[in-house]
C-alpha positions, 0 to 999 in steps of 0.5 A: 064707317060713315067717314070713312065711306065719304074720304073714299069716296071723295078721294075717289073723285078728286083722282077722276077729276084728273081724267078731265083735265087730261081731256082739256089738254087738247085746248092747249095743243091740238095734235099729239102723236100716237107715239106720244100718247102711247109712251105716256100711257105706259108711263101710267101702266107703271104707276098702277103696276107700283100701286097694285104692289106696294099700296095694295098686295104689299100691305095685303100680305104683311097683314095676313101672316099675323092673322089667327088663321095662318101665313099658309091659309091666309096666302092661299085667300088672298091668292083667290082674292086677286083672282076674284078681282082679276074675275070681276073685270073679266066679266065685265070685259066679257059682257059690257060692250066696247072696243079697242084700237087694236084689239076690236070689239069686246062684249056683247053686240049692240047697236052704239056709235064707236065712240060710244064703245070706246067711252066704255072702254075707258070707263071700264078702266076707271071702276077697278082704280076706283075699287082700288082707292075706296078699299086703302080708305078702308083700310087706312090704318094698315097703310096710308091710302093718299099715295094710291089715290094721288097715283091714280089720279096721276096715271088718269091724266094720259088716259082723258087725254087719249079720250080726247083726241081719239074722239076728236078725230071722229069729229067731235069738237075739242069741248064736247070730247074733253067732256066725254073725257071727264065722264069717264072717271066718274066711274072711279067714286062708283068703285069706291064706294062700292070698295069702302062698303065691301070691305070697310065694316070689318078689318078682318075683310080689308087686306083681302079686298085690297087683294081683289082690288090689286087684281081687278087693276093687274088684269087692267094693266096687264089685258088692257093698257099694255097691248094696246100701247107698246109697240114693237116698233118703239118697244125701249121706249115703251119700256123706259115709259113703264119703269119710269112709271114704276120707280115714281110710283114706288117712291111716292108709296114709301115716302108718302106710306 
């Protein structure tokens, strides 16, 4: 139990470094377009719409058809289990205070800078891909968990970018927003750990926590990342962005799982 809460969690954090390496990318181009950045987060909507699938639900189910209990009983758990994870986001969109582009503000009313707001945004991403990586190390005997972690930390790169230059366009200096940018991921080894220690006592709880995991990172994509990137205006584009995502995805969790 003990390695395997340290791989998760390490594993973890090598995928938030990846956030602050998307944030220092502003030293080596100073404007990127909102059209760019868009087309580059929905290309990181595809990789974690093919993680969710095939490193997490996939597993999930070919393991409970075997399980005592029944393809029947076992389907319906883990059904409630993606609404369980779909729920847990939920209610920390509900609650934490944060704000979006587009949509606006999120969560209770509180007195924060919006830069403050958007930071929580972005972390509240980061807990669900977190949970995501520690519960496939507890569960790394059903699948190989590196394909999810190298994937998160592929569709992180976009996000710390999108940080970065969102904070320096309310004033903040290229240093400080890359910084802001590399603590947002640090939520992710927070959800690890939690994931690892949720589920990794007993393999009876795995594919369902990899199920709940599946979910808490659906409700990302699906409430979060897409309604805020795709645009009508460049909606091939955006679409192209997704499947790209996806296809990349998909061969890295077979190849690598």
């Amino acid at each position: 139990m003990t390695t395997m809460i340290i791989q998760g969690t390490l594993a973890a954090l090598f995928t938030s470094l990846f956030a602050g390496l998307g944030g220092f990318l502003v030293f080596f181009k100073k404007n990127y377009s909102k059209s760019n950045i868009n087309f580059l987060l929905n290309a990181a909507a595809g990789i974690m719409l093919a993680s969710s699938f095939f490193t997490l639900l996939v597993p999930a189910a070919g393991t409970v058809v075997s399980m005592p209990m029944g393809k029947y009983w076992g389907a319906l758990l883990l059904v409630v289990s993606v609404l369980s994870g779909v729920g847990i986001v939920w209610i920390l969109h509900a609650v934490l205070p944060h704000e979006h582009e587009i949509s606006g503000h999120h969560g209770l009313q509180m007195d924060l800078r919006s830069s403050w707001l958007f930071v929580i945004a972005i972390a509240i991403h980061k807990f669900p891909e977190g949970l995501a990586v520690g519960v496939a190390y507890a569960g790394e005997r059903l699948y190989n968990p590196e394909s999810l972690a190298i994937g998160i930390g592929l569709q992180n790169i976009p996000e710390g970018l999108m940080v970065s230059v969102t904070l320096m366009a309310i004033g903040f200096s290229r240093l400080k927003a890359a910084l802001f940018a590399a603590v947002t991921g640090l939520m992710q080894p927070f959800g690890a750990l939690i994931g690892v220690i949720g589920t990794g006592w007993s393999m009876a709880f795995v594919p369902f926590g990899m199920a709940m995991a599946g979910g808490t990172m659906l409700f990302v994509i699906i409430n979060e990342i897409i309604p805020e990137t795709y645009t009508n205006k460049e909606n091939e584009k955006h679409t192209m962005a997704i499947m790209l995502g996806f296809v990349m995805m998909m061969f890295m969790s077979i190849v690598l799982g």
